[in-house]
N, C-alpha and C positions, 0 to 999 in steps of 0.2 A: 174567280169568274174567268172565263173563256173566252172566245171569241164568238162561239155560239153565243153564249151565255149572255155576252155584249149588245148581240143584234137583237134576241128578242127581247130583251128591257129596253133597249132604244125603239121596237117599235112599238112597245105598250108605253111607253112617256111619251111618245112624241106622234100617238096614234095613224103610224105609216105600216106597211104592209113590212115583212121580211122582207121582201127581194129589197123593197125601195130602203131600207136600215141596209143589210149586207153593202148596195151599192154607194151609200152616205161614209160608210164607216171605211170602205175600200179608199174612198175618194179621201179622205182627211188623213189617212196613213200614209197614200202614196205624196199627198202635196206637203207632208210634214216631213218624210224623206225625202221630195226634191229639194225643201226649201234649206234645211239640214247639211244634204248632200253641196247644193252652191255657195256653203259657207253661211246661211243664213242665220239667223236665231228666231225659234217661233214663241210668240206667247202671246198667252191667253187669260187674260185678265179675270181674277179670283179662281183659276184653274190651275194655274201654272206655267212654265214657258221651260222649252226645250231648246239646249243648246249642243255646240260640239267642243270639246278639249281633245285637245293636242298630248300624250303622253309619249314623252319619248324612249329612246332605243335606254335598256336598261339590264345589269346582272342579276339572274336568277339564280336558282339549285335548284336542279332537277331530283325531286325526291327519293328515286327509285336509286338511284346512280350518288346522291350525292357530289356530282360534277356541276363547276360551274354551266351555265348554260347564259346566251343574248337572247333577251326578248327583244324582239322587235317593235320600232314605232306606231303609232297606229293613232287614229281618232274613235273615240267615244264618244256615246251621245248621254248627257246629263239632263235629267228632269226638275225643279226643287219647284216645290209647291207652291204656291199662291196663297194667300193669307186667309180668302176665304174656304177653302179645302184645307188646310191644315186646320184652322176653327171647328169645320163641321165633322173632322174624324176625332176632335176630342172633346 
């Protein structure tokens, strides 16, 4: 599923127009990257909850080359399921 694909099953469940889905679906992505972004953790109770990890600076090989290579540190964003979503996808 898509991002199209997203909006208009969110406005056939929740009987809203596309534009008003497009603009619900914008709003909940941008406030789950601010809330993310200020170190937050978001969650959503039987859906899941999004957080940030820390990984740090670490030795790679560059496949091509075979040369050691540094990755760089960085933050990622982790999702784990909720207990009800994990239930209903099995």
């Amino acid at each position: 599923m898509n991002k199209t694909e997203l909006i208009n099953a969110i406005a056939e469940e929740a009987g809203l127009s596309k534009a008003d889905s497009k603009k619900a679906l914008d709003g909940f992505i941008k406030s789950v990257s601010g809330a993310l972004k200020s170190g937050d953790k978001v969650s959503l109770i039987g859906f899941g909850s999004f957080s940030i990890c820390e990984k740090c600076e670490r030795t790679g090989i560059n496949p091509a080359t075979k040369q050691p290579i540094t990755i760089a540190a960085k933050n990622v964003v982790k999702f784990k399921a909720g207990a009800e979503l994990a239930d209903s996808v099995n």
